[in-house]
Structure formats: structure tokens, C-alpha cells
C-alpha positions as CSV (number, residue, x, y, z in Angstrom):
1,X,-58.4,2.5,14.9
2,X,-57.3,0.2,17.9
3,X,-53.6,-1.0,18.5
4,X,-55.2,-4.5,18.3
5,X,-57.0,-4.1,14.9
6,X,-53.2,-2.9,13.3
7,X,-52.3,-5.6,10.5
8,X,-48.1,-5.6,10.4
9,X,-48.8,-6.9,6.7
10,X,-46.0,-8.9,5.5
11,X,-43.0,-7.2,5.8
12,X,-42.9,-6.6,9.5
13,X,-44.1,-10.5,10.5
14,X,-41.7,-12.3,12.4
15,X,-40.0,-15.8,11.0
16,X,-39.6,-18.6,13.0
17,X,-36.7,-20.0,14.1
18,X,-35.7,-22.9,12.3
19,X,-35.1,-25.8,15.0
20,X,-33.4,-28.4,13.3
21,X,-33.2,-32.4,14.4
22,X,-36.1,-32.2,16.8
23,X,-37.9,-34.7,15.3
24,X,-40.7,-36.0,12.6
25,X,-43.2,-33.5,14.1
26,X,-40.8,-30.1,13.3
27,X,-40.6,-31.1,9.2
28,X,-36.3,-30.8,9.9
29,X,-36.1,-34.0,12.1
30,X,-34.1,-37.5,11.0
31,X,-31.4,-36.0,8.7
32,X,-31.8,-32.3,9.7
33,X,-32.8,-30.8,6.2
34,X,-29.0,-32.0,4.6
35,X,-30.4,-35.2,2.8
36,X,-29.2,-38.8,3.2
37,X,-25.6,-39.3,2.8
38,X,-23.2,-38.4,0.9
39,X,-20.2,-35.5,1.9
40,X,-22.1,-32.5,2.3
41,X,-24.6,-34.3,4.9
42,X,-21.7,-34.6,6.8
43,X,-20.5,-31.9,9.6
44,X,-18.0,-30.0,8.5
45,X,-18.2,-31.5,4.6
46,X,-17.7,-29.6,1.5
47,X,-14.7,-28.4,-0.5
48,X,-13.4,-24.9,0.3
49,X,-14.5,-21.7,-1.2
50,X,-11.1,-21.9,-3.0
51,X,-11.6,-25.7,-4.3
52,X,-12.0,-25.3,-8.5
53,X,-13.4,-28.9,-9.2
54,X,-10.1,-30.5,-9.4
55,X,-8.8,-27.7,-11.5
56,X,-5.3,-26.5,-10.7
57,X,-6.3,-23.9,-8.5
58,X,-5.3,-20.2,-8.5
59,X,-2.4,-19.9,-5.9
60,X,-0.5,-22.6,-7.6
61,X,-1.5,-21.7,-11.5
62,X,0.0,-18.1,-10.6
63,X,3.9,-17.7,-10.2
64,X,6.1,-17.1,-7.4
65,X,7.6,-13.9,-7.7
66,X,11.6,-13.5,-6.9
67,X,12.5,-11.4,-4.2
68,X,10.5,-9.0,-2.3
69,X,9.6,-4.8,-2.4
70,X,11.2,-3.0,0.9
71,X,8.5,-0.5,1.9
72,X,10.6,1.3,4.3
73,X,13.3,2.1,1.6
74,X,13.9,6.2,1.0
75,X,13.6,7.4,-2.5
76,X,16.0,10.8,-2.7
77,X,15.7,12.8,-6.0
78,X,19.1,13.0,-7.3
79,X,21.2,16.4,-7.7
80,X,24.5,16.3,-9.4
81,X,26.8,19.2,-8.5
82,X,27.0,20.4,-11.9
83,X,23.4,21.6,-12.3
84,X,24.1,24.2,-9.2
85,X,26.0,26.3,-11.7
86,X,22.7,28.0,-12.6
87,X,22.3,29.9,-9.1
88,X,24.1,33.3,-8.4
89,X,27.4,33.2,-6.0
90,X,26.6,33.1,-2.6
91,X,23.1,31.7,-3.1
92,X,21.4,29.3,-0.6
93,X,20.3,26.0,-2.8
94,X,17.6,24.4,-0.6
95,X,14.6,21.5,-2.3
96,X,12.2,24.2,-2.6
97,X,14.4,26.2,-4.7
98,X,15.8,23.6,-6.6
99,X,11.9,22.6,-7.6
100,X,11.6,26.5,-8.2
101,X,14.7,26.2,-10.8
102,X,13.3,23.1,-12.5
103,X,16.0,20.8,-11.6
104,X,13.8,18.9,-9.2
105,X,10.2,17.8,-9.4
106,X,9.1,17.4,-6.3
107,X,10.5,19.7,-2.6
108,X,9.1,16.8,-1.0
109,X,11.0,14.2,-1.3
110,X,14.7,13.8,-0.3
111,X,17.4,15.4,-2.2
112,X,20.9,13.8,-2.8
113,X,23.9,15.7,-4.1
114,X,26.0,14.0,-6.1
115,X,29.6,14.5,-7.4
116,X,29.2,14.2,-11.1
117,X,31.0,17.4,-12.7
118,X,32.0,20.3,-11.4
119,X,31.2,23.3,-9.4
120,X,32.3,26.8,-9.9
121,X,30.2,28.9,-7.3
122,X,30.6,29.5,-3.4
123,X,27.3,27.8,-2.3
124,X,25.3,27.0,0.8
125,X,23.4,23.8,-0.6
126,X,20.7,22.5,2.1
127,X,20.2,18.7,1.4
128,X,19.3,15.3,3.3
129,X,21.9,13.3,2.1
130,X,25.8,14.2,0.3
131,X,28.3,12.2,-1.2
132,X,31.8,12.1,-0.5
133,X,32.5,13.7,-3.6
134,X,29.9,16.3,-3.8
135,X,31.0,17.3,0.1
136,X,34.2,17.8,-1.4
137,X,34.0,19.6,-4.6
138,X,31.5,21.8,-2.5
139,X,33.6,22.7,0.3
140,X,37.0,23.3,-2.3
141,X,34.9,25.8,-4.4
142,X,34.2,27.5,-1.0
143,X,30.9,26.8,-0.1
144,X,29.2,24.8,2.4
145,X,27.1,21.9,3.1
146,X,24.0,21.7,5.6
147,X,22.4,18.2,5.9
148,X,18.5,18.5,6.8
């Protein structure tokens, strides 16, 4: 077996280039393979991927939705100051053991306290975010506050 008796076979031959416009002799000369006239013979022709045939098309058959979604906006998982009753006097309430409790699902996200009720128990409650009213019943019940 010689290098020059190999036969590539089909599947490795090489396909010519197709030269287009170079006249009768090349099979694509005159029109260039796109026919006589009409919109798609010329350059540039042709609807859009998006054109339907005339129908209305998609963007406009769908409607505009009202306002927008603000990715950057923090999600806290809400804490009212009456569900700290459950933990002993003295106790340090932090996310992970307000998930341990129950009260939360997640330690990940961010935990607001809120001021709905009241609270009987000198606390130190760890959160990332307290309102006015939670700060205060807090602090008057003898605990403190520790913002993450």
C-alpha cells in the first residue's frame, strides 16, 4: 500500500468553492443562482426572520406589561416581636436560631423585627434591619438590639 494508491472515498473529498457571477462558463454566471427578478433576487431582499406573512406579528399580538420587577430589591423575612416570647431570658435570638425555632424558614435571607405585640423577655436579638417600634419595645423590656 502506497500514499498515492489511498482512495479518501467520499467523505473526506474536498468541495469546491462556489464562485458565483463569473460567467456562462462557471453554471452561476448572469443572475448568480437567485433567478430573474422579483424581491429575493435582489441584495439585501427578503422579509425578516420575524415577518408572519402579513400576520399581526408576535411582539405586537403580546401585551405590554405595566410597570417593571426591581432585581436589586432585598427580600427580609419578617419577625414580629411577639414570637420572641418562646426563647429563655437572656437568650441571644440570631437568623440561625430563629430557623432552628421554626419561626423563620430560611437563616439566609434577611431578618426584620417588627413591632407587632409585645415582648416580655430581656433579649439580645441579632437582625439586619429593626423598626422603630420593635427597637423600642426591645430596649424597654431590657434587652438589646444588634443590626448585622
Amino acid at each position: 500500500m502506497r500514499l498515492h494508491n489511498l482512495n479518501p472515498g467520499k467523505a473526506a473529498t474536498r468541495k469546491k468553492r462556489k464562485r458565483v457571477g463569473r460567467g456562462p462558463g462557471s453554471g452561476l454566471g448572469k443572475t448568480s443562482g437567485r433567478g430573474q427578478d422579483g424581491q429575493l433576487s435582489r441584495s439585501g431582499g427578503g422579509k425578516g426572520s420575524r415577518f408572519e406573512g402579513g400576520q399581526t406579528p408576535l411582539q405586537r399580538r403580546l401585551p405590554k406589561l405595566p410597570g417593571f420587577k426591581n432585581r436589586f430589591r432585598k427580600v427580609y423575612a419578617i419577625v414580629n416581636v411577639e414570637k420572641l416570647n418562646i426563647y429563655k431570658s437572656s437568650e441571644e435570638v440570631s437568623p440561625e436560631s430563629l430557623q432552628a425555632k421554626g419561626i423563620i424558614k430560611r437563616s439566609d435571607k434577611l431578618v426584620k423585627v417588627l413591632g407587632q405585640g409585645n415582648i416580655e423577655k430581656k433579649l439580645l436579638v441579632k437582625a439586619h434591619h429593626f423598626s422603630g417600634t420593635a427597637k423600642e419595645k426591645i430596649e424597654a423590656a431590657g434587652g438589646k438590639i444588634e443590626v448585622l
